[in-house]
C-alpha positions as CSV (number, residue, x, y, z in Angstrom):
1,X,76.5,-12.6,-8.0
2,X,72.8,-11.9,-8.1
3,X,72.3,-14.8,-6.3
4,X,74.7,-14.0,-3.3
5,X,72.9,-10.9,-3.2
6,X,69.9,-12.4,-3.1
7,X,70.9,-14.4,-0.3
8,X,72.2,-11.5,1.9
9,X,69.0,-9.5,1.6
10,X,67.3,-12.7,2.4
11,X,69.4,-13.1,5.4
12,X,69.0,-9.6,6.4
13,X,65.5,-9.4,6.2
14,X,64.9,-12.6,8.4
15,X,67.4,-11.5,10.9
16,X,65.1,-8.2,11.0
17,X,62.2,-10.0,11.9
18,X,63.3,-12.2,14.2
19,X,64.6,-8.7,16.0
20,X,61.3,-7.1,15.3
21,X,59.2,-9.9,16.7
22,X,61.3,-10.9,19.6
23,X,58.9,-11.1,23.0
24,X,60.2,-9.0,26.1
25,X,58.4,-9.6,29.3
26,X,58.0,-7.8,32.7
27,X,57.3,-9.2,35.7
28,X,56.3,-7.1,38.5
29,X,55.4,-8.3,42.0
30,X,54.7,-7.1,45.8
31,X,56.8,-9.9,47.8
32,X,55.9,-8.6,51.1
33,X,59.0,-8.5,53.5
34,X,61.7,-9.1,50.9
35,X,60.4,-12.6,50.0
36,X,59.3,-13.2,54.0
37,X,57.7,-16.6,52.9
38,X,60.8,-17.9,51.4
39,X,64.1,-17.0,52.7
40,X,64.1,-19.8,55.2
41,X,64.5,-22.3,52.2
42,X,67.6,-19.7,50.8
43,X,64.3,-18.9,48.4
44,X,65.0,-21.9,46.1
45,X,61.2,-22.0,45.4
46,X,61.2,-18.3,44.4
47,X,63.8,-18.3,42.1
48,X,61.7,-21.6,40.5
49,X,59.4,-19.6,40.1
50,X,61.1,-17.1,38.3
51,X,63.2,-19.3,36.4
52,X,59.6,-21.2,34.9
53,X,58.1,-17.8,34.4
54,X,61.1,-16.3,32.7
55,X,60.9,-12.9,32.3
56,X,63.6,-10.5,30.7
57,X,62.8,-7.9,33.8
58,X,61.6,-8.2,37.0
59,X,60.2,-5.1,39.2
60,X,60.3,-6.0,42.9
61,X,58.2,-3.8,45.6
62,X,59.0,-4.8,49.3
63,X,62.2,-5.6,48.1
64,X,64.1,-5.9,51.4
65,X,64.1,-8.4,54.2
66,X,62.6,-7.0,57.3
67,X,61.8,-10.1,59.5
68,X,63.3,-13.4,60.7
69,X,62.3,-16.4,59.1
70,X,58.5,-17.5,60.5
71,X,58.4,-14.7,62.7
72,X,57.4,-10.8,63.0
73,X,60.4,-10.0,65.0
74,X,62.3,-7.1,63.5
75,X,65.9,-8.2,61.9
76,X,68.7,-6.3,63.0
77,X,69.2,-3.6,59.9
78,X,71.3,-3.5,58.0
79,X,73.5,-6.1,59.7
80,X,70.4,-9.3,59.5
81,X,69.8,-8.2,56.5
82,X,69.8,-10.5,53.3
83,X,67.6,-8.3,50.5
84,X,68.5,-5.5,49.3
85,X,72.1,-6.0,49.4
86,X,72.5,-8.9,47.8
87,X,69.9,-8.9,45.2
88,X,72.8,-9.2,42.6
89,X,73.5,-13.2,43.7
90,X,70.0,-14.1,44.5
91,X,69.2,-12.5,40.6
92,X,72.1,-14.1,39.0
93,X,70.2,-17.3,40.4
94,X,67.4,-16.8,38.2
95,X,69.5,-15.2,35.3
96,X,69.7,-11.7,35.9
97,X,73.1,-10.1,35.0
98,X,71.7,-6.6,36.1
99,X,70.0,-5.0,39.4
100,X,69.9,-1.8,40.7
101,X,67.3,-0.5,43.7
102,X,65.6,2.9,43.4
103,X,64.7,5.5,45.8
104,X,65.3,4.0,49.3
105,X,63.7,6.1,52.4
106,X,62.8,3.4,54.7
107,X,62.4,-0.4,54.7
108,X,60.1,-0.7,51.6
109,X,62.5,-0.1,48.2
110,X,61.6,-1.4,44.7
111,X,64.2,-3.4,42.7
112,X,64.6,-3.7,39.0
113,X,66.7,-6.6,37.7
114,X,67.0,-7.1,34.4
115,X,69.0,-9.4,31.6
116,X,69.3,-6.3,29.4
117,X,71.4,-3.5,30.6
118,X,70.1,-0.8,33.1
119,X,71.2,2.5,34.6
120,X,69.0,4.5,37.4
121,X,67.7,8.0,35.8
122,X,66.5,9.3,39.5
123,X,65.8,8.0,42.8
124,X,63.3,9.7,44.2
125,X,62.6,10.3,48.1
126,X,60.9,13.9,47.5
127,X,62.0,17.4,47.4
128,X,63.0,17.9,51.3
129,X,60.2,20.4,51.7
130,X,56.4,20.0,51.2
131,X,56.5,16.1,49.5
132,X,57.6,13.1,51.5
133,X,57.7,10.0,48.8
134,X,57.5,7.7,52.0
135,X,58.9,3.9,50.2
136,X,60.7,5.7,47.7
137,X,60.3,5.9,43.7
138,X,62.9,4.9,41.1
139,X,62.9,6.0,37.1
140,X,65.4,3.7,35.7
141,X,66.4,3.2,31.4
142,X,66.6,-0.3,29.8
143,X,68.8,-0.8,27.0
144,X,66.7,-3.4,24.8
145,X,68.5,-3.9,21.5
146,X,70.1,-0.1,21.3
147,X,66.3,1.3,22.2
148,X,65.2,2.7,25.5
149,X,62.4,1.1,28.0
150,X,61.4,4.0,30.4
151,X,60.3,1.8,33.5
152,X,59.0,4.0,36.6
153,X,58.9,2.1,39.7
154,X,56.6,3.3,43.1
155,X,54.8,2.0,46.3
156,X,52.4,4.5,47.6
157,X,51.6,5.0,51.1
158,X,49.4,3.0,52.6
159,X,47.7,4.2,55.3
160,X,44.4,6.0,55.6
161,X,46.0,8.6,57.3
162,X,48.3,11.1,55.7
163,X,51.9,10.2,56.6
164,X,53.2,12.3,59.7
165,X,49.9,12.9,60.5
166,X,49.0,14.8,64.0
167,X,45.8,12.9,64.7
168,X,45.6,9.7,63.3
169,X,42.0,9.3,63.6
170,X,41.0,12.2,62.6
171,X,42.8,12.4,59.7
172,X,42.0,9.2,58.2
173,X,38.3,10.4,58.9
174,X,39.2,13.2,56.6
175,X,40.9,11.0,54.1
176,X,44.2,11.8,54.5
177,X,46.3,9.1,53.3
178,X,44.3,9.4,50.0
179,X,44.8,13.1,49.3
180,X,48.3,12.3,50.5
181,X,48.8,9.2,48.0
182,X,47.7,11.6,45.3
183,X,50.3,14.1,46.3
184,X,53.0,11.4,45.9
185,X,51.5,10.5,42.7
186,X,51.8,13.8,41.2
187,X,55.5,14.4,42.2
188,X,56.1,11.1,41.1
189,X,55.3,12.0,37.5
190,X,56.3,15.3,37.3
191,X,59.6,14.3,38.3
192,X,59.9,11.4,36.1
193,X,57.4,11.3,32.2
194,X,56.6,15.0,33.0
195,X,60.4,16.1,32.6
196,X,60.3,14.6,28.9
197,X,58.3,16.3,26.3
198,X,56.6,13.9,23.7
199,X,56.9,11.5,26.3
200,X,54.2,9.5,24.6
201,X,55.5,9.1,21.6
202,X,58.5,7.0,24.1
203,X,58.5,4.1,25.6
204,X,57.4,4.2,29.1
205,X,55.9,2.0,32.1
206,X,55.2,2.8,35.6
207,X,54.5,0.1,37.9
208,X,54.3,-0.6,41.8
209,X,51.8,-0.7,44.8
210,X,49.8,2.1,44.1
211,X,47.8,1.2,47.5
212,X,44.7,2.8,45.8
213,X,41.6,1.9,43.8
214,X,40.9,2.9,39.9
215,X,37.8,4.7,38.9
216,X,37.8,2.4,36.2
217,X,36.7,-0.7,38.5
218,X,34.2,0.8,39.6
219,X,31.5,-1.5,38.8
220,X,32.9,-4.1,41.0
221,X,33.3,-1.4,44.1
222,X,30.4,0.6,43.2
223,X,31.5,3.3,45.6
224,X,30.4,7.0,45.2
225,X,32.5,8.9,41.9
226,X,33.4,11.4,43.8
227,X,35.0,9.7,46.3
228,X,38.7,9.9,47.3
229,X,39.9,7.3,47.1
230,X,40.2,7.6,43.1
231,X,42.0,10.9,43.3
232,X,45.3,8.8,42.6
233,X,44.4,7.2,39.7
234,X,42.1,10.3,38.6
235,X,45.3,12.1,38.4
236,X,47.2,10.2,36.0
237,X,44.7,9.5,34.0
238,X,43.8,13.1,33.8
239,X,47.3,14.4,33.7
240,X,49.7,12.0,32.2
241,X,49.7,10.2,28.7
242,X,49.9,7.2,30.7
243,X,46.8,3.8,29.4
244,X,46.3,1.0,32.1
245,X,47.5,-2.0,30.5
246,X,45.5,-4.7,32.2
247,X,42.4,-2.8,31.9
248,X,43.0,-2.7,28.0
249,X,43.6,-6.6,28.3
250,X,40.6,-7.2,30.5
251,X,38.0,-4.5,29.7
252,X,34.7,-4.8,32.0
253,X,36.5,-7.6,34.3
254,X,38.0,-7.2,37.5
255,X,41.6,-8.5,37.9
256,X,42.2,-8.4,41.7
257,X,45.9,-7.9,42.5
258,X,45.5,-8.6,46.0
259,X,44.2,-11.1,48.4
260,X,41.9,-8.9,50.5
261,X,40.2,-8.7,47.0
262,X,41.0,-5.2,45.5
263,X,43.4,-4.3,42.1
264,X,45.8,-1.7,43.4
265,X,49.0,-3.0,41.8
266,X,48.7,-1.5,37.8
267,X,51.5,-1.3,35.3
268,X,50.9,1.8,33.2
269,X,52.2,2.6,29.9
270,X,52.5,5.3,27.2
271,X,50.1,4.6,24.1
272,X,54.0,4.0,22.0
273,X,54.7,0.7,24.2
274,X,50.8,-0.2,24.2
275,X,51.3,-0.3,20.8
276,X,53.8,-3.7,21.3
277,X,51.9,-4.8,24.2
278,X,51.1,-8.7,23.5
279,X,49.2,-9.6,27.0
280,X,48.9,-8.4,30.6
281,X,48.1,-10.7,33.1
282,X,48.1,-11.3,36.9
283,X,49.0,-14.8,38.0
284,X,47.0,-16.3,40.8
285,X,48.2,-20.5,40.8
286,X,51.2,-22.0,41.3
287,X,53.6,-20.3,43.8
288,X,51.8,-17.1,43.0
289,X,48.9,-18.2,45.1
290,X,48.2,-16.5,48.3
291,X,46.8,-17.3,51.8
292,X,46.7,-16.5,54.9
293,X,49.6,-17.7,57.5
294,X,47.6,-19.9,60.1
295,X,49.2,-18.4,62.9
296,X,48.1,-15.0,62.2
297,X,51.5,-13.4,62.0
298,X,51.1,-9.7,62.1
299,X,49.1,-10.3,59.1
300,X,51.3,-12.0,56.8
301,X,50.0,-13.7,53.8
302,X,52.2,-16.6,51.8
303,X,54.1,-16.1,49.3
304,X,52.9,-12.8,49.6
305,X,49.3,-10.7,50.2
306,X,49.9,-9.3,46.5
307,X,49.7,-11.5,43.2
308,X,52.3,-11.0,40.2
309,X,51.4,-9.1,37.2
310,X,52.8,-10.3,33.7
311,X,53.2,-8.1,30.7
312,X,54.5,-8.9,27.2
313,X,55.7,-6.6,24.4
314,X,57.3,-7.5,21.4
315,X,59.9,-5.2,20.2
């Protein structure tokens, strides 16, 4: 008897840590146009990709087709449409059982897919007054093992210019587009980890294009501190319990996230999920290489102007 005992606590304890110690990785990524660079070959070298890097959840910005194949002429939307609509096969290629997009305004939505299950929280498109969230937002809820990953998805915008601005020129002169990226930023996180108190204590991550530059990189811009370009990342780290993960990973070295050479694609989380955090790493060979098309297509890089971003936890 002592002995079966024995053996079930044995068993119990073993099955606890292999629970306990189990890895969970995100993969987030920028893939310009939907996958632009791709689609032509029905994106069998995408899902490759995915499949050798094989992460439990994948965070998609750009996450709709917007051009035909080799071109920059405009699809016919929805109706030439591939991405977003059916993100659910071109997942299930790769081994994702769940998908869901977030906060769709315009052409430019985020996509979480996922082998664990998922459920949207809010999609986010601002509050029909005063804050336009132009590519839309997303706070969405994994279930991993009967606890909750908070994952907040965004894609700033982009312009130097505020958005809907009168004079274009003048405006970006005046740094518009980064007061107005800031704006975005707070609304973002008021609307998602600011609704939650002891939100730090949860587990939470907020990824995306943030389109802006950290303070914390500084010594590899070397602009002035007071400039506004950091007000984005300035408010989150002054305002939200939120730690840049890569930064913790990489302290004094610059991890570019684009090919134009600056880090604007972060995945933030609260100090409870730092606590798990194993790595965080962007991925620059293989597929995930970029360059410049030839041709000069409106500007298109291949597979994309943006490099992937890799983050373990182990839960």
């Amino acid at each position: 008897m002592k002995k079966a005992l024995l053996f079930v606590l044995a068993a119990c304890f073993l099955f606890s840590c292999g629970r306990e110690g189990k890895e969970v990785t995100v993969l987030y990524w920028n893939i310009q146009n939907g996958m632009w660079h791709d689609q032509g070959a029905d994106y069998d070298n995408f899902v490759a990709f995915v499949k050798e890097t094989d992460p439990d959840i994948c965070i998609w910005s750009e996450a709709a087709s917007r051009y035909v194949t080799d071109t920059c002429i405009k699809m016919q939307i929805p109706e030439g449409q591939y991405l977003p609509w059916n993100w659910d096969i071109l997942a299930g290629r790769y081994g994702h059982k769940y998908v869901l997009v977030c906060g769709e305004r315009d052409t430019f939505p985020q996509v979480i897919t996922s082998k664990y299950p998922l459920r949207i929280v809010r999609r986010l498109t601002g509050n029909g007054e005063d804050v336009i969230i132009v590519h839309g937002a997303g706070w969405a809820k994994v279930d991993i093992w009967g606890e909750e990953l908070n994952i907040v998805t965004l894609h700033t915008w982009p312009q130097k210019y505020a958005y809907l601005a009168g004079d274009e020129k003048a405006d970006a002169e005046a740094r518009g587009g980064d007061r107005f990226r800031a704006r975005e930023m707070q609304y973002i996180c008021e609307e998602t980890i600011g609704t939650v108190p002891g939100a730090e204590e949860q587990l939470w991550l907020m990824t995306g294009d943030f389109n802006a530059i950290s303070p914390v990189d500084n010594f590899h811009y070397g602009k002035d501190p007071g400039d506004p370009c950091f007000l984005t990342h300035l408010y989150i780290r002054g305002n939200t319990p939120y730690v840049d993960l890569v930064e913790k990973f990489h302290p004094g070295e610059f991890c570019k996230s684009t090919l134009s050479g600056r880090r604007i694609d972060m995945v933030y989380v609260t100090p409870a999920l730092e606590k798990r955090a194993v790595s965080a790493e962007t991925l620059y060979e293989g597929f995930a290489a970029s360059w410049r098309d030839p041709r000069k297509i409106h500007g298109f890089c291949h597979p994309s102007d943006h490099y992937p971003v890799l983050v373990r936890f182990r839960f």
